[in-house]
N, C-alpha and C positions, 0 to 999 in steps of 0.2 A: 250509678252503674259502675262495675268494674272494668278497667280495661286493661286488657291482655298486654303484657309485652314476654314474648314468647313463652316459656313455661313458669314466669313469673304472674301476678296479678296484684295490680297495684287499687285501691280505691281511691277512685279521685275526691278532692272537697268540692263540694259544690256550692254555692252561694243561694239564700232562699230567694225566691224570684217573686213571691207570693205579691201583685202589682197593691193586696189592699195593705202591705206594711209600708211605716213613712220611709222616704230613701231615706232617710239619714240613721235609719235601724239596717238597712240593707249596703248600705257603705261601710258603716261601722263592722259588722258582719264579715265583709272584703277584706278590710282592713286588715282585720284580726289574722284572718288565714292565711295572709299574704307575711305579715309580721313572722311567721312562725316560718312559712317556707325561706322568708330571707334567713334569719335564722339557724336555718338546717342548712343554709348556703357555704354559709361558714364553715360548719365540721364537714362535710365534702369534702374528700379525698381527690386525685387528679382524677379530670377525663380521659379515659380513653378511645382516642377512635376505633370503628370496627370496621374495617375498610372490607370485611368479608363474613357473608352471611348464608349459612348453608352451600359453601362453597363457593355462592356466587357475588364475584366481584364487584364492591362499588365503585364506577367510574366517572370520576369525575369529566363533565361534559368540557369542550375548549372553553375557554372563556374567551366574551366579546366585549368587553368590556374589564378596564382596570381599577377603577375609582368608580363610586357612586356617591351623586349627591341628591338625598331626600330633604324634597321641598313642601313642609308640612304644614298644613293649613288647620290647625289647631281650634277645636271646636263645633266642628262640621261645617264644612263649605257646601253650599247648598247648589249642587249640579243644576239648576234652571235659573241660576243669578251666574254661572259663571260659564262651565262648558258644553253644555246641552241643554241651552234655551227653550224654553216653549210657549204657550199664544202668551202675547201682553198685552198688560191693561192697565194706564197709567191709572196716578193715583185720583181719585176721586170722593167726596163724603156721600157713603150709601153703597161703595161699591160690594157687593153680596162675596165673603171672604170665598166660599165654594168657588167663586170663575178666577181666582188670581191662581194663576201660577208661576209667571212670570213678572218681577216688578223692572225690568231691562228689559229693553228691547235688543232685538239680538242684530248683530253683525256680520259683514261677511268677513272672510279669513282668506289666508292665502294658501289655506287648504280647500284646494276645488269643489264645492257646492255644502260647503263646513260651516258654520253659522257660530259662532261663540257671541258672550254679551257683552253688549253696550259697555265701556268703561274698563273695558281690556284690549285697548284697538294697537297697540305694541306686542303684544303678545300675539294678536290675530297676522302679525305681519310672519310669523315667526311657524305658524303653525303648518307650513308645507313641508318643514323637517322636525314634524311631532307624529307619535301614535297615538290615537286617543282612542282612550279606551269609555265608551260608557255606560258597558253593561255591570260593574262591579256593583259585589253584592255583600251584606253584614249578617250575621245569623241575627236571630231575634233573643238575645237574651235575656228576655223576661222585665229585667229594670233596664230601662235604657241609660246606664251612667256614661259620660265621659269616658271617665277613668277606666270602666272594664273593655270598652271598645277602644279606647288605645292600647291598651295591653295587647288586649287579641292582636290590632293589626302590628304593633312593634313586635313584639315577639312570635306570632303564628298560632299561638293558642289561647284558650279562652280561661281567663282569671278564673279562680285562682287556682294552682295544680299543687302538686306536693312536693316539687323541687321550685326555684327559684329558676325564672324562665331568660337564657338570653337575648338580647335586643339582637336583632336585624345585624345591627353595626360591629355587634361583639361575634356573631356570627362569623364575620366577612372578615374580623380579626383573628381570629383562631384560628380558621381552616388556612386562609391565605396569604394572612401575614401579613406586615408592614410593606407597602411598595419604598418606604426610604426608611432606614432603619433609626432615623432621627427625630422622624414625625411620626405623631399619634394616628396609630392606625383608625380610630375613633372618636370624633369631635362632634359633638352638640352645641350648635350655635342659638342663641337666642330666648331659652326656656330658663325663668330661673327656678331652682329647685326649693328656695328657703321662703317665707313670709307671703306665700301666696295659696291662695286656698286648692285643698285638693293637693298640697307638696306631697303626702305622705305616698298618695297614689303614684303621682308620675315617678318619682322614685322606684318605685315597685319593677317598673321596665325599664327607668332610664339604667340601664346595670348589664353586667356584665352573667349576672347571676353566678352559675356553678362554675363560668370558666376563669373568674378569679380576677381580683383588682386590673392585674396587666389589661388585660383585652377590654374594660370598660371605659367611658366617654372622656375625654377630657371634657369638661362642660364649658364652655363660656355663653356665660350669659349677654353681655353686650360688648358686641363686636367691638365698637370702639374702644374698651378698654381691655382688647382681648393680650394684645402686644406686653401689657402690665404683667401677664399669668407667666410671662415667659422669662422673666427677670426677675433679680434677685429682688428683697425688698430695698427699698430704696434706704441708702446710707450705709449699706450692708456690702464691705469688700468682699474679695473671692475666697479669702481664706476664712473669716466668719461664716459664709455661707458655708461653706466644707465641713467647717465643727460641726456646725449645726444638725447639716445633713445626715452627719455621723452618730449625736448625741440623739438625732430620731429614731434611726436603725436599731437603738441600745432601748427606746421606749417601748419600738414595736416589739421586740423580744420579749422582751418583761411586762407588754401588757397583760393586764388581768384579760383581755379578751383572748390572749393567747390559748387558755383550759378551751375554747369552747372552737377553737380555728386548728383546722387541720392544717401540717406541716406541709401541703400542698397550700393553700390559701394562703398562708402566712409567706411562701418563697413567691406567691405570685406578687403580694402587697410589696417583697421588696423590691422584685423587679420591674415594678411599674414602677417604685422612687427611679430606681438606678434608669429607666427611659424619661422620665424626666427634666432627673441631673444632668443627662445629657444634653438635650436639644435645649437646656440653659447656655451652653456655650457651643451652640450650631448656628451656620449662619443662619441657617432655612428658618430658623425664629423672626426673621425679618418677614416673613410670610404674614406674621400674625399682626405685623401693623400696619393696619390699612393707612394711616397717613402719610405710608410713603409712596402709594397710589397715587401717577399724575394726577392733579387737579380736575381736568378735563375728564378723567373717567371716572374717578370719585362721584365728581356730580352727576354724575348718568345711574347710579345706585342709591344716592342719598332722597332716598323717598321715607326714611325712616328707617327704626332696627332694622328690622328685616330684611330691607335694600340694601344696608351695609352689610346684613350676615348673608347677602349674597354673593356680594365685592369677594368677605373673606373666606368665603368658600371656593370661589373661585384660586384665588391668593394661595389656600390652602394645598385643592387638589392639584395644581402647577407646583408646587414643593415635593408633592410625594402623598398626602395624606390617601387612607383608604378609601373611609366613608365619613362624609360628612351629613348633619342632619343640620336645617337652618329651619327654626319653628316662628310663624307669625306669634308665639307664646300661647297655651293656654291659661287662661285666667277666669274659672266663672263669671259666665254672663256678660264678660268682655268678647271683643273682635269678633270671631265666625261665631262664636256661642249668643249666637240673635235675639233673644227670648223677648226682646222688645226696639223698637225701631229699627227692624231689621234692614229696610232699603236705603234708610240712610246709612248705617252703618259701616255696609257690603260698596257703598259710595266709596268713602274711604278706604277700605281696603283692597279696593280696583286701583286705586291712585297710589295705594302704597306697594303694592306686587307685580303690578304693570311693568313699568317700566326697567326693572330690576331683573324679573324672571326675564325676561325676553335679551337683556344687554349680556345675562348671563350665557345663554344660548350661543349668539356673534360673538361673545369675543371667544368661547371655547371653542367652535369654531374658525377663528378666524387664526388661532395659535394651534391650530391641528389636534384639537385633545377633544373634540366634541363625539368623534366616532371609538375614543376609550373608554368615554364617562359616560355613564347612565343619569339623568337626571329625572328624575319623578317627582312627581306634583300631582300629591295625594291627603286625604282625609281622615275623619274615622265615620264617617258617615254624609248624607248627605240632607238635606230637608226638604220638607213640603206646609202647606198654611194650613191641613187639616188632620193628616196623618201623623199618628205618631208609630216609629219601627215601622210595619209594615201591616199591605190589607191583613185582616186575623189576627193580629197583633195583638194581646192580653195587658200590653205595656202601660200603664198608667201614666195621661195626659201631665207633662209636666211645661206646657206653655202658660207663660205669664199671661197672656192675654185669651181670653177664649169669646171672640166677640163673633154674631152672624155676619154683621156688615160694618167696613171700616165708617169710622167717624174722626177718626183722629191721625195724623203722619204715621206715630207711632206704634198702631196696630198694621202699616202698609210695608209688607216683607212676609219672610219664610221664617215661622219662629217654632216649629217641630221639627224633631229630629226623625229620620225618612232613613230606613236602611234597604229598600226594596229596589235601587237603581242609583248609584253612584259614578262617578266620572273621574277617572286618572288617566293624567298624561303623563309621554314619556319621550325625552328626546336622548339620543344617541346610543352610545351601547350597544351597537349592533341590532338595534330594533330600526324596524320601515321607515322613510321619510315619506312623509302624506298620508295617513294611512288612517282609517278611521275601523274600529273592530265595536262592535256590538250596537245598540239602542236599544231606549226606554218605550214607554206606550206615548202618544200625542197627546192622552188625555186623562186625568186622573181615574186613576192611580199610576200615577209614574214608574212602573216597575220594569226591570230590564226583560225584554219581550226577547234580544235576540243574544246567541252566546254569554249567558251570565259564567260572571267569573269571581270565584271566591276568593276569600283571602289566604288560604289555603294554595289556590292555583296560584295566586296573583304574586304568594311568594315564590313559589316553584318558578317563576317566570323571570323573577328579581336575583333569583339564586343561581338559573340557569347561565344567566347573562354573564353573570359574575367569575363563573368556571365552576359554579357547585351543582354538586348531584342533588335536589329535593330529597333522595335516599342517604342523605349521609348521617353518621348518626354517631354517637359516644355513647361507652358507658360509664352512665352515673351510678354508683352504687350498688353495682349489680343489676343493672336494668338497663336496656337500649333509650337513647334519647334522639328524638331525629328531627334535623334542620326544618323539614314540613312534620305538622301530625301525624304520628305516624308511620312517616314516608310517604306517604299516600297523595302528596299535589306534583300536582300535572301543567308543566308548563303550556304557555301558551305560544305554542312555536308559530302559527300565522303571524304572532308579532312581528317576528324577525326577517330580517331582509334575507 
């Protein structure tokens, strides 16, 4: 279908949905489309804001928050293993897969009459200064990949369009800038992008897209060696580093990539060196080495990556940084991605986010930066043991296991992906402390029964906190681009205190 942007008409691409082709014809498909908008990323001229439209002014809302850090649960966290529990039944051989839906027993929280599961009991201590949201909702798009549902939720629209879409984070770079002009407005902790399956995808959103190298992630992949990204190479004085820096400026020029990169693109790539160069010789680089984290608090995060890409996100947004993203990692069929021994799994990674999300909380908190910073803890969907996408859903069954009744550990968990009632919290940022906003049904079909909120709104709501209008918008090429699709989401102001 074509969609309007004022008296223009762009045709979107669409990806075949058709559930009887194999995904791996319908990724490849993705693939290709997405290849060609990054592509056109390149020859992009600059954006410009439109801060007025038919007269009327876009305003930006206050902001209640300065920093955000998205805490990303990579591969579908499945909302009745983590924050909106429902009946349990441990495990048993015979148990008829229809009656699971819960493999945790659920807990109380120190949000008043809140129930969160078994094996997040740190977290539950924490959840009187959280908003929990659990009516959030996924469109059904036809192939349930990974990959095209993190796009939609990282960027706000649905793979693949016909410009290159920015992340969330390049967003909150552009419009608001650097809170310290030494730190990367943009950091990604914990996702690597090279030698892991599905790279080409997460790529596709981890980006900056149209708004140009500058505004795009620093990436680090493991915290611990994140301190290394910020120094020279080793044996390399300051004045070789300098040449160096200099003899790269003279490659960029003269790359043969240059025919095909607009002289906006090309001044963005070098002023993301020259913010670089700089916070090589800033103190606040000291930020990025978590080993000089007292011992004693070190060990309160060391639950693993992600425990430490918490530490350094915290480390991070105490320096200045914007927005950080700290990913349990996606990796087919690894961590939240269940598709087999799901409850054991979800074991483990209650033991590894536990105690990390919640110390993240006190001590921002306890250094007065908890009521600047937005922290979310979110998905790109949620699961169920028999549903795949949602009731009516065309999606094609892609559970390893499709068994009536458990016989083995290994079939005992949530191994479908569920987009019809998902769960995200949210602490500080000018949102409610204790505050509980939507619910699912008690009984399969788990779909959010009260206030559903899409992702669409759910950015309007992330956007809002931040100081951005949902309505704000550039133009790329002749055509309006806006922060929600659109313009069109709608915060969720009950959130906010």
């Amino acid at each position: 279908m074509p969609r309007k942007y004022g008296a223009l008409r762009v045709v979107s691409i669409s990806v075949q949905s058709d559930s009887s082709l194999p995904e791996s014809l319908v990724r490849r498909d993705f693939l290709k489309k997405l290849a060609a908008a990054g592509t056109a990323a390149w020859m992009t001229g600059e954006p410009r804001a439109i801060w007025a439209k038919t007269g009327e002014v876009v305003k930006q809302p206050p902001a209640k928050a300065d920093a955000c850090i998205l805490l990303w649960m990579a591969g579908g966290m499945a909302a009745p293993e983590t924050f909106d529990p429902k009946r349990y039944l441990p495990f048993e051989k015979g148990l008829e897969v229809k009656r699971m839906l819960s493999t945790f027993p659920a807990i109380d929280s120190s949000l008043d009459g809140v129930k969160i599961s078994a094996g997040l009991p740190e977290i539950a201590k924490v959840m009187d200064r959280a908003s929990l949201i659990r009516s959030a909702v996924q469109p059904d798009l036809g192939s349930i990949l990974h990959s095209r549902h993190q796009y939609h939720w990282h960027t706000g629209y649905v793979p693949p369009q016909t410009v290159a879409c920015p992340h969330i984070g390049s967003w909150m770079a552009k419009v608001l800038g650097p809170r310290n002009p030494v730190m990367p407005a943009f950091i990604n902790v914990g996702q690597r992008l090279e030698g892991i399956g599905e790279s080409e995808e997460l790529k596709a959103f981890t980006t900056a897209g149209f708004f140009g190298s500058e505004f795009g992630p620093m990436n680090l992949p493991f915290p611990e060696e994140a301190a290394q990204s910020v120094k020279p190479p080793k044996g390399m004085d300051a004045q070789r580093f300098a040449n160096r820096d200099k003899l790269f400026r003279k490659l960029v020029d003269k790359s043969p990539n240059r025919e095909v990169m607009s002289d906006y693109q090309q001044q963005s790539m070098l002023r993301s060196l020259d913010n670089a160069y700089r916070l090589l010789s800033a103190k606040e680089r000291e930020a990025f080495d978590i080993t000089l984290e007292p011992k004693e608090s070190y060990a309160k995060y060391d639950t693993g990556r992600f425990g430490r890409g918490c530490l350094l996100a915290r480390r991070l947004v105490e320096a200045g940084a914007r927005f950080v993203e700290v990913t349990t990692e996606y990796v087919p069929f690894l961590y939240w991605d269940t598709h087999k021994s799901g409850h054991d799994t979800l074991a483990g990674l209650h033991k590894e986010i536990d105690r990390p999300i919640a110390q993240l909380v006190q001590d921002l908190e306890a250094k007065a930066l908890l009521d600047r910073t937005l922290i979310i803890i979110a998905s790109e969907f949620s699961r169920d043991a028999l549903i795949e996408g949602k009731p009516g859903s065309t999606a094609s069954d892609q559970a390893t296991f499709k068994v009536d009744k458990i016989e083995e550990a290994q079939h005992y968990g949530l191994h479908r992906h569920f987009t019809g009632g998902t769960s995200v919290v949210m602490f500080g940022g000018g949102t409610k402390k204790g505050f509980l906003y939507g619910e699912t049904a008690d009984e399969r079909p788990l779909i959010a029964t009260k206030n559903p909120v899409s992702v669409m709104d759910l950015h309007a709501t992330i956007m809002t906190a931040m100081g951005i209008s949902p309505k704000t918008e550039f133009e790329i090429e002749g055509r309006p681009f806006y922060v929600t699709e659109d313009g069109k989401g709608k915060a969720v102001m009950d959130l906010f205190a």
